[in-house]
N, C-alpha and C positions, 0 to 999 in steps of 0.2 A: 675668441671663438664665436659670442654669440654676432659679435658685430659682422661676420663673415656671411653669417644664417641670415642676419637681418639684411645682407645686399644683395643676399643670394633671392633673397621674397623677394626685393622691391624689384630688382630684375624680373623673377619672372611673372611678375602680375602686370608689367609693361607688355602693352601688344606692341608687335611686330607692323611693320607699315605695311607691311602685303597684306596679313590679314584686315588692316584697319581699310583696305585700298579692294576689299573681297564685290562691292558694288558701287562703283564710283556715281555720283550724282553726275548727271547729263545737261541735265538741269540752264537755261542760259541760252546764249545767240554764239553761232559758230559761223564761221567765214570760211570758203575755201581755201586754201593753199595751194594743193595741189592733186593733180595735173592742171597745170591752168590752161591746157587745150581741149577741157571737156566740151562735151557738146552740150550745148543750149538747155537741153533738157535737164543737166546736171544741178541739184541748188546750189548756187550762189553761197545762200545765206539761210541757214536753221535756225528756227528759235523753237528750245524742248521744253515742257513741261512735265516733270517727271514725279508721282505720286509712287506709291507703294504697292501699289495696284494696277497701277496703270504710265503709260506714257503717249503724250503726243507731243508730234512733230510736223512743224509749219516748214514747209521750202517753199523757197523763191528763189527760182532760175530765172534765164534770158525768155525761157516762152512762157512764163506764169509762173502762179502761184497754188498751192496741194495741202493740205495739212491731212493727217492719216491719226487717230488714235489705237493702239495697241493694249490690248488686255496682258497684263505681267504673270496674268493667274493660271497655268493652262485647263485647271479644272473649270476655269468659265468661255471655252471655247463655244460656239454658236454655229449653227446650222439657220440654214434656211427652213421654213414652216413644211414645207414638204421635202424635206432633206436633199431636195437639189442644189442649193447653192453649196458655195465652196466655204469653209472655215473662214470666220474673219480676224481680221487680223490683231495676232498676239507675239509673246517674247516670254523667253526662256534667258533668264542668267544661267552661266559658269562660270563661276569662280570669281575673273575682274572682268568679265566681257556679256556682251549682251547681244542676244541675235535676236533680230525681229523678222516677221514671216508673215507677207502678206499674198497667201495664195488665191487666184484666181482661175485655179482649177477647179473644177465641181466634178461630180459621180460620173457625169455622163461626158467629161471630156477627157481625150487620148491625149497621148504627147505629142499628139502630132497637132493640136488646137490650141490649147492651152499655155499658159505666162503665167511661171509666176518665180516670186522673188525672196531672197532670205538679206538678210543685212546684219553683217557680227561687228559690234560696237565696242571701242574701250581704248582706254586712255593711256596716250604711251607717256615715259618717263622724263618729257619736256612738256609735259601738259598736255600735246597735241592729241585729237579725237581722230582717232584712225577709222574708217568703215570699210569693209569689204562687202561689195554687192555682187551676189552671183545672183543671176538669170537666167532659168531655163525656159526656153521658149519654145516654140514651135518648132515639129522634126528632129525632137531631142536635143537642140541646141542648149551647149551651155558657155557662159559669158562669164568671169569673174573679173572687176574692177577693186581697185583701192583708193581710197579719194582723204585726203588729211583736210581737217576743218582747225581752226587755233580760236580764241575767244579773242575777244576786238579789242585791242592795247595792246595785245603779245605781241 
């Protein structure tokens, strides 16, 4: 009997992979995959730096190169000095996935001016980094893409 109770503990003081899997690190240089018909502007190649607090992300496509850092905090979002600029850019985890949000909308633009972009990040169950970028643009236009990145040896 007690030895039933003792595997009953050691079970469940074992975490579960989903929960251990709850913010995957990002962390590292990703490749595309696919679509391999993206256009030029798409990156290539990502190398993330991922803090606790923070992340940034270097791309390098066929027309250059962008790196963008993201605030992970949303209580440290930012404004411009006369609260005309737009929010800069941050990310919101759920659960295993992580969306980043770099709007370049400000107070004073419509939809009908304004670009801006969300990106929901997370790791599927071959390793690969899945992203999905929607783009709402100008005249209400919205766009969502899917783009697979794998780490360089996979």
């Amino acid at each position: 009997m007690s030895m039933t109770v003792a595997l009953c503990l050691m079970l469940a003081s074992v975490q579960s992979p989903r929960s251990s899997q709850a913010r995957p690190n990002f962390a590292g240089e990703w490749l595309l995959v696919a679509p391999v018909d993206s256009a030029p502007t798409v990156a290539r190649k990502m190398t993330v730096a991922q803090e606790p607090t923070s992340i940034k992300v270097s791309r390098a496509s066929n027309a250059g190169s962008e790196s963008t850092s993201y605030r992970l905090d949303p209580s440290t979002r930012t404004t411009g000095t006369s609260g005309s600029q737009p929010p800069g850019p941050d990310g919101r985890w759920a659960g295993g996935s992580l969306t980043l949000n770099e709007g370049k909308c400000g107070p004073k633009d419509t939809l009908d001016t304004c670009v801006d972009r969300s990106e929901r990040w997370w790791i599927d169950q071959k390793g690969l980094l899945n992203i999905e970028l929607k783009t709402y643009g100008p005249g209400k236009r919205i766009e969502t893409k899917t783009f697979i990145y794998r780490r360089p040896g996979m």
